[in-house]
C-alpha positions as CSV (number, residue, x, y, z in Angstrom):
1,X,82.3,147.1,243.3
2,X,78.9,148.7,243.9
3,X,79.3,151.5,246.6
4,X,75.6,152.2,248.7
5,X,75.3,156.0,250.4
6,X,72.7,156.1,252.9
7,X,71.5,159.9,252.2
8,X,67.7,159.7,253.2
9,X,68.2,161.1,257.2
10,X,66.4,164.6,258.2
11,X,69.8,165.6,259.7
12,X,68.0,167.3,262.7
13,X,71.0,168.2,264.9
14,X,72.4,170.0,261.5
15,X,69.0,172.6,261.5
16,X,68.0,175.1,260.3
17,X,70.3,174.3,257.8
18,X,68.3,171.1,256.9
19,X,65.1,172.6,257.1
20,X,65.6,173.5,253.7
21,X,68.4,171.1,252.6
22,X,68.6,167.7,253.3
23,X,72.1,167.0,255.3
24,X,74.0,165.3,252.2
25,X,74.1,168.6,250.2
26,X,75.3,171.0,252.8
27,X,77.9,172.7,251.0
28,X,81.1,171.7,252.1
29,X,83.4,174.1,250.3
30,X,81.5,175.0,246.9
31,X,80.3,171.0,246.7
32,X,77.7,169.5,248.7
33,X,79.6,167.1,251.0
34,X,77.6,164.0,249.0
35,X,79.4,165.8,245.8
36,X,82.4,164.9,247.2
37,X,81.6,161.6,248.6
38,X,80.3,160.4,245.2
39,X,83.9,161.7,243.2
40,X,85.9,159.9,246.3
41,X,84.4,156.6,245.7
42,X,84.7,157.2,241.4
43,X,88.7,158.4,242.4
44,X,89.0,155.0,243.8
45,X,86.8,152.7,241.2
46,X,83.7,152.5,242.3
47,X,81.1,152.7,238.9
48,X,78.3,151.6,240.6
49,X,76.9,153.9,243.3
50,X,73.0,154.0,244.7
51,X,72.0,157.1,246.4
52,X,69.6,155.2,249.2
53,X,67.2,158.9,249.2
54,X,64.7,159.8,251.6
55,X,64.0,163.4,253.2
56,X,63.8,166.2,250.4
57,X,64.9,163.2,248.2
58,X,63.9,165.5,244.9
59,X,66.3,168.1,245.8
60,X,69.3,165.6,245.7
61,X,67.7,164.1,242.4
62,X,67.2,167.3,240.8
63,X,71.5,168.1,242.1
64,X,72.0,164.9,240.4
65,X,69.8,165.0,237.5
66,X,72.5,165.3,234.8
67,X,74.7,162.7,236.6
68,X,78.2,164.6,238.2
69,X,80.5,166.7,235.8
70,X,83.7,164.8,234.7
71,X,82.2,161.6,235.8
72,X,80.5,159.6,232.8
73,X,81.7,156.1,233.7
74,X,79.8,156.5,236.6
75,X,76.0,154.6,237.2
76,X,74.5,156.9,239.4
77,X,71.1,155.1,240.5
78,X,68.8,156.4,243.6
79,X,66.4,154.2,245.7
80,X,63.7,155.5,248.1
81,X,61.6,153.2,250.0
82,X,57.8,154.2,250.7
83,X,58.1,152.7,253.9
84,X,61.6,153.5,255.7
85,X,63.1,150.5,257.0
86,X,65.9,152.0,258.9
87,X,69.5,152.3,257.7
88,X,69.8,148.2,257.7
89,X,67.1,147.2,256.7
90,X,66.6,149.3,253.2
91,X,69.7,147.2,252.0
92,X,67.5,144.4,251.9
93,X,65.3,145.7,248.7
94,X,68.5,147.2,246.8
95,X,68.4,144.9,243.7
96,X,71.9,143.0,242.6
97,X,74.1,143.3,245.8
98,X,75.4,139.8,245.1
99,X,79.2,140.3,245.7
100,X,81.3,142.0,248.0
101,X,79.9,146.2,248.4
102,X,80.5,149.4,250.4
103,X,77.6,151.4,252.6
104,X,78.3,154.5,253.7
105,X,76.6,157.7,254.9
106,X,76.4,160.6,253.1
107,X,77.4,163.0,255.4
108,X,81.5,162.1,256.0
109,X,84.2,164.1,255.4
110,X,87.3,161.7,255.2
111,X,90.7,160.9,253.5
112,X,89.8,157.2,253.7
113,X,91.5,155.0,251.6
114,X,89.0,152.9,250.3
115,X,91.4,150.7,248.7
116,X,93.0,149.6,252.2
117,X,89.5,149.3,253.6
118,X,88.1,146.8,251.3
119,X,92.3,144.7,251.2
120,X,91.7,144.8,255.0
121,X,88.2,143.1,255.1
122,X,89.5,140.7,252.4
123,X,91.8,139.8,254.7
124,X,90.4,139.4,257.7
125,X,87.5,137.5,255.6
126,X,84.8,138.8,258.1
127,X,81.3,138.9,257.2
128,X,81.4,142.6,257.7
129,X,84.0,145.4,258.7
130,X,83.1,148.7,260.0
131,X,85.2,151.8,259.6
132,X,87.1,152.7,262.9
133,X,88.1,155.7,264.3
134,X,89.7,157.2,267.4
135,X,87.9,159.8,269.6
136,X,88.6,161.3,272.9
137,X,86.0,162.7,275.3
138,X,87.4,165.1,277.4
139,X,84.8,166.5,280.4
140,X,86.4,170.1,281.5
141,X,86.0,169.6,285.3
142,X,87.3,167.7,287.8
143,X,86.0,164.0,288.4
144,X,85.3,162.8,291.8
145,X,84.3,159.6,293.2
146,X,83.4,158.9,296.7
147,X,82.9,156.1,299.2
148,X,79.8,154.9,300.7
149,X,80.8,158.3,303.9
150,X,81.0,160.6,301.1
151,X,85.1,160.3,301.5
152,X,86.7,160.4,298.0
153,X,88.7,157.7,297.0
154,X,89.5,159.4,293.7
155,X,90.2,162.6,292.0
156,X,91.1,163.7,288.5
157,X,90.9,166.8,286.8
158,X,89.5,167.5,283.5
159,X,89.9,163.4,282.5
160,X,90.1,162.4,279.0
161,X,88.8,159.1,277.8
162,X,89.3,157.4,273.7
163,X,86.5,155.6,272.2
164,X,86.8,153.6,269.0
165,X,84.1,154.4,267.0
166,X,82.3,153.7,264.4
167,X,83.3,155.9,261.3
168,X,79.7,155.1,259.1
169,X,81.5,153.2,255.9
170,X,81.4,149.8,255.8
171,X,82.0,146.9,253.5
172,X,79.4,143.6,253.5
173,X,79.5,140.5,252.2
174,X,76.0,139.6,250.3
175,X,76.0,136.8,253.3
176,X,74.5,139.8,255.7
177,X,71.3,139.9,253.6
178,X,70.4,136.8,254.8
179,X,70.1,138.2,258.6
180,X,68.0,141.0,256.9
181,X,64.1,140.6,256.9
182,X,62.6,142.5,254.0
183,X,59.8,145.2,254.8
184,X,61.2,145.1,258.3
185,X,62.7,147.8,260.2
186,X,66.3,147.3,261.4
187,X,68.7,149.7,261.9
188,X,72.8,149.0,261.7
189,X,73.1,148.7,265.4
190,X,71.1,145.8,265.6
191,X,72.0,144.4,262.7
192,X,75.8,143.7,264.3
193,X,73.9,142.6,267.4
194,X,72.2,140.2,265.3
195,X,75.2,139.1,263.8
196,X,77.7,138.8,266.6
197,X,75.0,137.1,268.8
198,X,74.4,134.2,265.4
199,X,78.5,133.7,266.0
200,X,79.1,135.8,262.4
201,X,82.9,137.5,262.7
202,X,82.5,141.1,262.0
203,X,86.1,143.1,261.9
204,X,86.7,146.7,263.2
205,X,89.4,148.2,260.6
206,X,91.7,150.8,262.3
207,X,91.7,154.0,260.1
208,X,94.1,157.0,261.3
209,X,93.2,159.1,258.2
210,X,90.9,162.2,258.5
211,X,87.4,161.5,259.5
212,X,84.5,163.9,260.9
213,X,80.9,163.3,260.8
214,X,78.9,166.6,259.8
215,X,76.3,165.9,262.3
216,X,75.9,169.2,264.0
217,X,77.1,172.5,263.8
218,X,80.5,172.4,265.5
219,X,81.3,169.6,263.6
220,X,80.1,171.4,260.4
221,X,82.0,174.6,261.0
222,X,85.5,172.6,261.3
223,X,84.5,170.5,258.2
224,X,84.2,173.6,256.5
225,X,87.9,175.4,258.0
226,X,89.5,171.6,257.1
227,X,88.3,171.3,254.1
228,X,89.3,175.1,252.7
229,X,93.0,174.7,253.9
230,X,93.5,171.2,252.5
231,X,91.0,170.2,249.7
232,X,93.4,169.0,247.6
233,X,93.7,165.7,250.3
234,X,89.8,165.2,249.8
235,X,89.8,165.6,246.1
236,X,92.0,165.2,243.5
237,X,93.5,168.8,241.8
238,X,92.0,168.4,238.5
239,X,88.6,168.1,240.1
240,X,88.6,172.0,240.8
């Protein structure tokens, strides 16, 4: 199966850091986090993975020149588009997705089994299934709401509310090209709008495994303490 990694964002929550890096080789650990994305998806049999480049793209082609250590049954291929067309649409002028393939971005830190993910869509035989994942929002002060008199009618303190969201790895079925123009921008948002609102079944796969998006900083600093006192979950030991 052919495995797409969206790594061509400015990752401009994550600066200064990617002021001089782009966001898919801040080091996570002694590997850039798209280091260990690109083993992750060879640990689980994926030979064909495109590198979807954009900002500082030559720094990520010059990481990648010689391919990745220990991983010659690998294709490692990169695309860059001159005209971005958003993290939907560049999928539509990546030659040969003509079966079943993975997108992801290439900023996750995960324990996702990729196996279950792609049984799962299989399964569900949606045109598309999005990684899912639990998060809570918790807001440290004490919610109030009030009648039209300014009476309150409710109080709680320091509420906490769970969102599923979406984890940035998914799994497509070629049939999602055809809601794709080419040389038009479309971002994945609107791409499942598109999709749900033409009557397409797209799945939500429940995944309880570690997930955290690198984004910013507070969510780069715990990447960084999770990763040091369990790598051995992200990567297999003869890796290091």
């Amino acid at each position: 199966m052919k495995a797409v990694i969206l790594a061509g964002g400015k990752g401009t929550r994550l600066a200064p850091h990617t002021m001089v890096f782009p966001k898919p080789l801040v080091p996570i650990g002694h590997r850039p986090v798209l280091d260990i994305i690109v083993r992750q998806l060879a640990y689980y049999g994926f030979r064909d993975i495109v590198l979807n480049v954009g900002y500082l793209s030559e720094l990520i082609r010059a990481y990648f020149q010689d391919g990745v250590k220990e991983l010659d049954h690998v294709n490692l291929t990169f695309y860059k588009e001159h005209n971005p067309t958003g993290t939907a649409g560049s999928l539509c002028s990546i030659p040969d997705l003509t079966e079943t393939f993975l997108v992801m971005n290439g900023d996750i830190l995960t324990t996702l089994d990729y196996t279950k993910l792609i049984s799962y869509h299989r399964e569900k035989g949606g045109i598309l299934t999005i990684g899912m994942h639990k998060k809570v929002h918790k807001i440290d002060l004490g919610v109030i709401e009030t009648d039209s008199n300014g009476f309150l009618t409710y109080y709680e303190e320091k509420p906490e509310t769970e969102y599923k969201v979406s984890m940035g790895v998914y799994v497509y079925e070629p049939k999602v090209l055809e809601y794709i123009e080419p040389g038009i921008y479309l971002d994945f948002p609107h791409l499942v709008t598109r999709l749900l609102e033409s009557g397409e079944k797209v799945v939500g796969y429940p995944c309880s495994d570690f997930w955290l998006d690198i984004g910013n900083h507070e969510d780069y600093v715990k990447a960084q303490k999770v990763f040091e006192e369990s790598k051995y979950d992200f990567l297999p030991k003869d890796v290091f």
